[in-house]
BAFI-3210 file (N, C-alpha, C; in Angstrom, 3 decimals, decimal comma, padded with zeros to 6 digits):
// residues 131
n [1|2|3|4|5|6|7|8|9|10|11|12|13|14|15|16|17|18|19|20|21|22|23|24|25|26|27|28|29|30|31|32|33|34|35|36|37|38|39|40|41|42|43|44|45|46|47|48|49|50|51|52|53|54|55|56|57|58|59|60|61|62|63|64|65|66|67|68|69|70|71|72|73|74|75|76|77|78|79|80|81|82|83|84|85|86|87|88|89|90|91|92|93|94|95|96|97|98|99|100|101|102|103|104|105|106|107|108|109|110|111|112|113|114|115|116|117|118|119|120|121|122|123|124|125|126|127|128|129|130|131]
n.u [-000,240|-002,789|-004,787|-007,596|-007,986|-008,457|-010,687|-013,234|-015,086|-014,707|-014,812|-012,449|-011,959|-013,189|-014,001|-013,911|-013,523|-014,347|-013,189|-014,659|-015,212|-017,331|-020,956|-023,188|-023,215|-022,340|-024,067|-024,185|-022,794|-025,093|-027,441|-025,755|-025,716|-027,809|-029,381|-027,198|-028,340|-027,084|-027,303|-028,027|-027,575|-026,910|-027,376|-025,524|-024,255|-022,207|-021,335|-021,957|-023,370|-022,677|-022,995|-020,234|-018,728|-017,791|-019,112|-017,897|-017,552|-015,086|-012,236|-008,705|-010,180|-010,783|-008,659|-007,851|-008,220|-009,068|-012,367|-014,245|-017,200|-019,506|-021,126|-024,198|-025,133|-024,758|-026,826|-027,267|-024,630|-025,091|-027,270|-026,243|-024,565|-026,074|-027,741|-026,625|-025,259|-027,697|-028,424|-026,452|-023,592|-020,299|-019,176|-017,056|-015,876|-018,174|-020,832|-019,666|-017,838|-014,560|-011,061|-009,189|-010,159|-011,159|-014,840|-014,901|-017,206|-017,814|-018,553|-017,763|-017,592|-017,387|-016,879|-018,109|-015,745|-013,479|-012,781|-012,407|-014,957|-016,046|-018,581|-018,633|-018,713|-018,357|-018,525|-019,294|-016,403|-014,788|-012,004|-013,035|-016,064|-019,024|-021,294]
n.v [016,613|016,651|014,270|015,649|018,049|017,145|017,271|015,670|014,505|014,769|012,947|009,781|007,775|006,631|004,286|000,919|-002,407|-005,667|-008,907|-011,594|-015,420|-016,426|-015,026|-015,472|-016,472|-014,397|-012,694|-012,252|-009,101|-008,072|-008,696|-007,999|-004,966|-004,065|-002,476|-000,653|001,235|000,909|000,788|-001,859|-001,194|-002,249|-005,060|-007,140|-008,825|-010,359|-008,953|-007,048|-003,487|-001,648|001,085|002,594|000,420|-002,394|-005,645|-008,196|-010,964|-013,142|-014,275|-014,730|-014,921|-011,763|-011,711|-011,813|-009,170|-005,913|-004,653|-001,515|000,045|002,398|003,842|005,045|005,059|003,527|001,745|000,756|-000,290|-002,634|-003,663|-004,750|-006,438|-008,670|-008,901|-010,307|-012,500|-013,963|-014,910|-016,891|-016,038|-015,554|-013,674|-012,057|-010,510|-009,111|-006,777|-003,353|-000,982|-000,186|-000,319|000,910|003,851|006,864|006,556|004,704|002,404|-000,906|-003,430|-006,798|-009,176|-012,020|-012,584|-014,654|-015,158|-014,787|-012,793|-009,721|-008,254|-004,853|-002,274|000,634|002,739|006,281|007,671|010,340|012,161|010,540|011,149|011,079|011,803|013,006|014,216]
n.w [-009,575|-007,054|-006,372|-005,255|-006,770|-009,216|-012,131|-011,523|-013,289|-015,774|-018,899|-019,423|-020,647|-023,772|-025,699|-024,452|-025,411|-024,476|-025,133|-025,039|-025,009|-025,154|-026,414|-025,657|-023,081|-022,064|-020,911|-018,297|-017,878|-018,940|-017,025|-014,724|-015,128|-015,821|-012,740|-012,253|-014,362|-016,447|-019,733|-022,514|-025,278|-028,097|-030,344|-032,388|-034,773|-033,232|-031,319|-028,549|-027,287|-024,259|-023,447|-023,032|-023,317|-025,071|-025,831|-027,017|-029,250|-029,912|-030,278|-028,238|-025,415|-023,489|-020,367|-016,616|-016,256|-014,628|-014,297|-013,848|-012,680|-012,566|-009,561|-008,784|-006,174|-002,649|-003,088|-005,509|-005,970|-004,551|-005,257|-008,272|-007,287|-005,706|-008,198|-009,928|-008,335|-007,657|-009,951|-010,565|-010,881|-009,379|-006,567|-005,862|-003,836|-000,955|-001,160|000,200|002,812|001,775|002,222|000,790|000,523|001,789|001,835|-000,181|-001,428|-002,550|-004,648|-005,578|-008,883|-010,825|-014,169|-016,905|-017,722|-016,559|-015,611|-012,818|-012,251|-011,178|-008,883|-008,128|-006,047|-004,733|-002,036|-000,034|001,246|-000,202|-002,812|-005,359|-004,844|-005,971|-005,400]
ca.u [-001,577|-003,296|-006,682|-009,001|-007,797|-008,734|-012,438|-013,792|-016,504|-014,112|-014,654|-011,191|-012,394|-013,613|-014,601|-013,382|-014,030|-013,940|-013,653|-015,962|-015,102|-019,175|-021,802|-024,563|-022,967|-022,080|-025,730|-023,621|-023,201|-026,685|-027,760|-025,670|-025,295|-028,890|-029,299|-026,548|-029,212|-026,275|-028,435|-027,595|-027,527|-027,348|-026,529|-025,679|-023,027|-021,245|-020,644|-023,369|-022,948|-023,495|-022,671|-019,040|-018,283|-018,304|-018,794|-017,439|-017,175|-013,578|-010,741|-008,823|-011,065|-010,039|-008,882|-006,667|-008,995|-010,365|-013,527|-014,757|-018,160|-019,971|-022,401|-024,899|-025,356|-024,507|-028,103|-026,880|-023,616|-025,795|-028,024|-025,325|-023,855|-027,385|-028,419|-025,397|-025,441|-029,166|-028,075|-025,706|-022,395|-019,362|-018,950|-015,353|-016,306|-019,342|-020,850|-019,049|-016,643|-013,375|-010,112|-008,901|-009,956|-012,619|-016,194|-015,127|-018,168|-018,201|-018,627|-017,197|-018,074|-016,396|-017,784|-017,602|-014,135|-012,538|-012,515|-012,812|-015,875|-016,524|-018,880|-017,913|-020,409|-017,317|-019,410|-018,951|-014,756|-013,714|-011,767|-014,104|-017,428|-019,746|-022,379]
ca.v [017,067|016,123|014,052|016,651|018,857|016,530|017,079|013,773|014,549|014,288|011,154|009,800|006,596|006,652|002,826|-000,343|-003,885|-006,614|-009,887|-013,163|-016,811|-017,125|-013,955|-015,833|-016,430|-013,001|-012,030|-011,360|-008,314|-007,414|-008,708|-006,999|-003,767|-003,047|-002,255|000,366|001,966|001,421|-000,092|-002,696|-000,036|-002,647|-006,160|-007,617|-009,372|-011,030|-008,051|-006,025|-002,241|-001,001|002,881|002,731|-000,609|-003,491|-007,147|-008,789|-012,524|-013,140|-015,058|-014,969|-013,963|-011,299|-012,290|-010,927|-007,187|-005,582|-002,958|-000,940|000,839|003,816|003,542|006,450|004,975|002,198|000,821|000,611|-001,180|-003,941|-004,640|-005,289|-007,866|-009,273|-009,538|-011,468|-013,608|-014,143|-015,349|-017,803|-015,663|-015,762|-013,213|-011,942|-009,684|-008,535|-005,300|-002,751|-000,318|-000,959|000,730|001,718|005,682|007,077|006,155|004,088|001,337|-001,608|-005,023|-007,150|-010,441|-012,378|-012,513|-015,897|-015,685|-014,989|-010,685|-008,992|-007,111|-004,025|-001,586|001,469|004,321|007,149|007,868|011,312|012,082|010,221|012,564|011,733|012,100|013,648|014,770]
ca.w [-009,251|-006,458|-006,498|-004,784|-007,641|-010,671|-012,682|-011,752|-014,178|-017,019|-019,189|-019,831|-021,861|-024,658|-025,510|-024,546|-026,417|-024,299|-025,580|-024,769|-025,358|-025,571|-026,302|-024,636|-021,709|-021,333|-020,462|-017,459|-018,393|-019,186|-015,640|-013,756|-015,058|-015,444|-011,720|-012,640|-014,887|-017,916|-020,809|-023,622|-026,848|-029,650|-030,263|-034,137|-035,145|-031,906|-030,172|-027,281|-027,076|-023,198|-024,085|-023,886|-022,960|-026,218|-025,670|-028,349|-028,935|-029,991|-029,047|-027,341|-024,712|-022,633|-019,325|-015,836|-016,205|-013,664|-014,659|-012,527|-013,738|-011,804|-009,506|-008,213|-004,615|-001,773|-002,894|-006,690|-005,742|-003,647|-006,675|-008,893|-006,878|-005,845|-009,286|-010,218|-007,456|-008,235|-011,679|-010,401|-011,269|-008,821|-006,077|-005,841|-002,511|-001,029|-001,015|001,741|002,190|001,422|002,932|-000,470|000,640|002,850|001,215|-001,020|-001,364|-003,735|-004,357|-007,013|-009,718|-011,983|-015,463|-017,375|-018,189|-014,656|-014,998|-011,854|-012,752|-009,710|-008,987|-007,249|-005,426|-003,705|-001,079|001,132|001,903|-001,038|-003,894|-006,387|-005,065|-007,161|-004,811]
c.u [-002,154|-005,061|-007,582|-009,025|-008,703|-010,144|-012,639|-014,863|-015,746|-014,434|-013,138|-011,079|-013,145|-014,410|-013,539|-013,733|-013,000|-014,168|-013,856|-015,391|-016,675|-019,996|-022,528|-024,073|-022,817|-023,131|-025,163|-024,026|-024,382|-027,425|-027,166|-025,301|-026,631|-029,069|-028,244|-026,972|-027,557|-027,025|-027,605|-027,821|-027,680|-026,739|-026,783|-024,223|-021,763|-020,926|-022,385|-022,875|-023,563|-022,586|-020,842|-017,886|-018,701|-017,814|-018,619|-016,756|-016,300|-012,712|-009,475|-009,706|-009,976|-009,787|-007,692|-007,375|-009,715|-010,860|-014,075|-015,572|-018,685|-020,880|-023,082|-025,607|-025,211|-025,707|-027,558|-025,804|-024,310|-026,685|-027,431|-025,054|-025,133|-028,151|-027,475|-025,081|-026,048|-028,855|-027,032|-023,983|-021,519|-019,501|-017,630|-015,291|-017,827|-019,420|-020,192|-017,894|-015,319|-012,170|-009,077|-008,723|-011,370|-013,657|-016,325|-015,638|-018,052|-018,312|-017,785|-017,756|-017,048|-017,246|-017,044|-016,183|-013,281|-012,526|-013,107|-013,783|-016,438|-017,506|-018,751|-019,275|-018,963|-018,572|-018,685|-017,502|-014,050|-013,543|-012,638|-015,867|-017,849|-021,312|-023,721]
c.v [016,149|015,621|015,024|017,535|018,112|016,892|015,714|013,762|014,322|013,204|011,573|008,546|006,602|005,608|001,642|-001,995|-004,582|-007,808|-011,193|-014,154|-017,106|-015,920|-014,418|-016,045|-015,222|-011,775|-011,644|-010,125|-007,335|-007,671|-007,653|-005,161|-002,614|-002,278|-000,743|001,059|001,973|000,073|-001,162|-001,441|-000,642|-004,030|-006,832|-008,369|-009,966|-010,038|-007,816|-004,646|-001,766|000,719|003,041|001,541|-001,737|-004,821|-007,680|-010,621|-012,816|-013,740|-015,020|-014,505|-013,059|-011,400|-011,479|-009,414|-007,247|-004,368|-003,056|000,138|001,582|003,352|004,770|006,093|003,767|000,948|-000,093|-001,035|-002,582|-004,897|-004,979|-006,545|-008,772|-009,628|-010,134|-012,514|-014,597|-015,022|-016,584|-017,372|-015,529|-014,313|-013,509|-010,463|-008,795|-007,212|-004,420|-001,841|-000,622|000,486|001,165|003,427|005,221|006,982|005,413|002,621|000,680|-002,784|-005,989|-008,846|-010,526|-012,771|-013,958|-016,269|-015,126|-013,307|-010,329|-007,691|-005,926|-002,686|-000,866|002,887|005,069|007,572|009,213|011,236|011,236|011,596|012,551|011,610|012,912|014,953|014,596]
c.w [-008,180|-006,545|-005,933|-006,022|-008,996|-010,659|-012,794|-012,800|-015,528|-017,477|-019,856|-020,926|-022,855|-024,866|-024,830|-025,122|-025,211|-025,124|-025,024|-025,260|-025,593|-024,982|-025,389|-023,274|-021,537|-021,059|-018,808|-017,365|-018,547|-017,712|-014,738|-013,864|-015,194|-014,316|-011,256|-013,400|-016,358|-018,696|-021,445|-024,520|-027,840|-029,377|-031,534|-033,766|-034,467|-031,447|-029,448|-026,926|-025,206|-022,991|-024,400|-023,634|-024,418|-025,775|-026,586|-028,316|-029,871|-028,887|-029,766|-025,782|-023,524|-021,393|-018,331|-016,002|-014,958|-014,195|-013,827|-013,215|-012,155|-011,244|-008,500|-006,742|-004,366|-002,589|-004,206|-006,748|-005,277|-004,491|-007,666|-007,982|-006,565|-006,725|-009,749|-009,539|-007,565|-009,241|-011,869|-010,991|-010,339|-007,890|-006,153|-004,245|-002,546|-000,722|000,446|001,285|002,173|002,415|002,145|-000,095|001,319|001,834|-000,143|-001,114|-002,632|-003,281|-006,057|-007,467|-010,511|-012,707|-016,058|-017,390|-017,429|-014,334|-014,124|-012,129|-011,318|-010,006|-008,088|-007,170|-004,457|-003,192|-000,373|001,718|000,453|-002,326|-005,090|-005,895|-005,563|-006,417|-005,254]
res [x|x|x|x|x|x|x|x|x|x|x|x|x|x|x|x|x|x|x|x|x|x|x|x|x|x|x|x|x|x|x|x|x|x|x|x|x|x|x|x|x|x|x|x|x|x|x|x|x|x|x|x|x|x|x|x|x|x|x|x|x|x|x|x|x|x|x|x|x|x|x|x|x|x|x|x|x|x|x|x|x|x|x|x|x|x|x|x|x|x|x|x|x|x|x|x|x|x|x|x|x|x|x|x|x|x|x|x|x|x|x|x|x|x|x|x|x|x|x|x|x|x|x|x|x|x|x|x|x|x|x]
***
């Protein structure tokens, strides 16, 4: 099957549980993904729910991931990395497009424990824009 073909609208994940060497540090997290309009949902018992993403403080922590969360425009992508920046968290490239595929815009962070955290806006020509 070719990508133009696929329902990008599909969800294909269900959840994922990452795991933290230290909850509080991983206010990460909660910084930069507001700006991505994806909430916190709940937080008890060493974990943080952000809808289908779980932070969970456990070890070994999880480490070597790259996530890559949604983002609904160039502007989106720019405040993610600007509010993480802001916050004193690691740039791992700045916002722009990349030569991955035509319009594909992001920027990327690393979250306490070294994961290549990215946010991605397909912009106009790439196979999954959304319009």
């Amino acid at each position: 099957m070719h990508s133009d073909a696929w329902d990008w609208s599909r969800p294909i994940v269900e959840h994922l549980d990452l795991h933290v060497s230290d909850l509080e540090r991983s206010v990460f997290y909660e910084t930069v993904l507001a700006p991505l309009g994806i909430p916190k949902l709940h937080e008890h018992a060493g974990e943080a729910c952000f809808t289908r993403v779980n932070v969970v403080a456990r070890t070994p922590p999880t480490t070597g991931l790259h996530l890559c969360f949604h983002a609904r425009s160039c502007a989106e992508v720019d405040a993610f990395h600007r509010a993480g920046t802001a916050a004193g968290f690691r740039s791992n490239g700045e916002p722009g497009l990349r030569d991955y595929a035509p319009g594909y815009y992001a920027a990327y962070l690393l979250d306490p424990d070294g994961n290549n955290i990215e946010a991605l806006y397909r912009d106009v020509g790439n196979p999954g824009y959304g319009g």
